[in-house]
C-alpha positions in Angstrom: 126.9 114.0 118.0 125.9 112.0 115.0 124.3 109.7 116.5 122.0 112.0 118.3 121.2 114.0 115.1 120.0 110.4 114.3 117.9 109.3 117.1 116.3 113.0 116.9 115.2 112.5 113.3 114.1 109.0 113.5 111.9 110.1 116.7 110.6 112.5 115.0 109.7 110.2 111.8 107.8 107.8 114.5 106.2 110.4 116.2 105.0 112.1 112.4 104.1 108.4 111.0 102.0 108.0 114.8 100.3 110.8 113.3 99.0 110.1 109.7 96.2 107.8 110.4 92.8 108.1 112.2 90.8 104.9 113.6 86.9 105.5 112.2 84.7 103.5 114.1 82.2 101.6 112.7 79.1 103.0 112.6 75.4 102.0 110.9 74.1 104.0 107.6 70.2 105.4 107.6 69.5 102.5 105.2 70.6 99.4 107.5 73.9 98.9 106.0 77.2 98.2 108.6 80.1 99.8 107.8 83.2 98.4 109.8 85.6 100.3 111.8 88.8 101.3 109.7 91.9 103.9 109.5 92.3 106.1 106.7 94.8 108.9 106.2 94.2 112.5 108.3 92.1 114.5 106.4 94.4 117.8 104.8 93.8 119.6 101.5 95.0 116.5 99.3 93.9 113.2 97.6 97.7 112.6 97.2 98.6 111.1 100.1 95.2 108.7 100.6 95.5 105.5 101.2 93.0 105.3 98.2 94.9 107.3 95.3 96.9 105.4 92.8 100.5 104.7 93.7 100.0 104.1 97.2 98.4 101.6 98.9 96.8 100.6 102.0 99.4 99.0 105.0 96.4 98.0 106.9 94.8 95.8 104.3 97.9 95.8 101.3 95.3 97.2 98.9 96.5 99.2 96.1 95.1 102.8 94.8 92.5 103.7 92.4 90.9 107.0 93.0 93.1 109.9 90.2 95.8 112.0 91.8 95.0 115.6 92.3 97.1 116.0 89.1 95.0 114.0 86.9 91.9 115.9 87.4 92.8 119.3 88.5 95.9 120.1 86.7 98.4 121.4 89.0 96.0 122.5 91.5 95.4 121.1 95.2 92.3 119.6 95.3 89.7 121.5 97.4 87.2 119.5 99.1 84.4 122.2 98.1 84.7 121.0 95.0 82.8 118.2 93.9 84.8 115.1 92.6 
């Protein structure tokens, strides 16, 4: 019995961490610049949980953080993306 509680939750932790990231291909701007194919994080109502907000980091290329938290600039308040940054 415990060890199926076990194998549920840690299937369910794969299947969630499966989920976080998106593959952007890489695509060409109006002014000639390349920018390569990458992941980042699913997009949600956050900067939190970015790859590119301090205290986390990315696993794909072990860069750290530097954009402010949510926190930092909005007080307690999600961050809305029709807001500008």
């Amino acid at each position: 019995m415990k060890t199926t509680i076990i194998a549920a939750l840690l299937s369910i932790f794969v299947v969630s961490a499966a989920h976080a990231d998106t593959y952007v291909n890489g695509y060409t701007r109006r002014d000639g610049t390349y920018v390569q194919g990458h992941y980042r994080s699913n997009a949600n109502s956050t900067y939190n949980d970015n790859y590119s907000t301090r205290g986390n980091y990315n696993p794909y290329t072990g860069e750290a953080g530097h954009r402010h938290r949510d926190e930092d600039v909005f007080g307690n308040r999600s961050y809305n993306y029709d807001n500008d940054y």
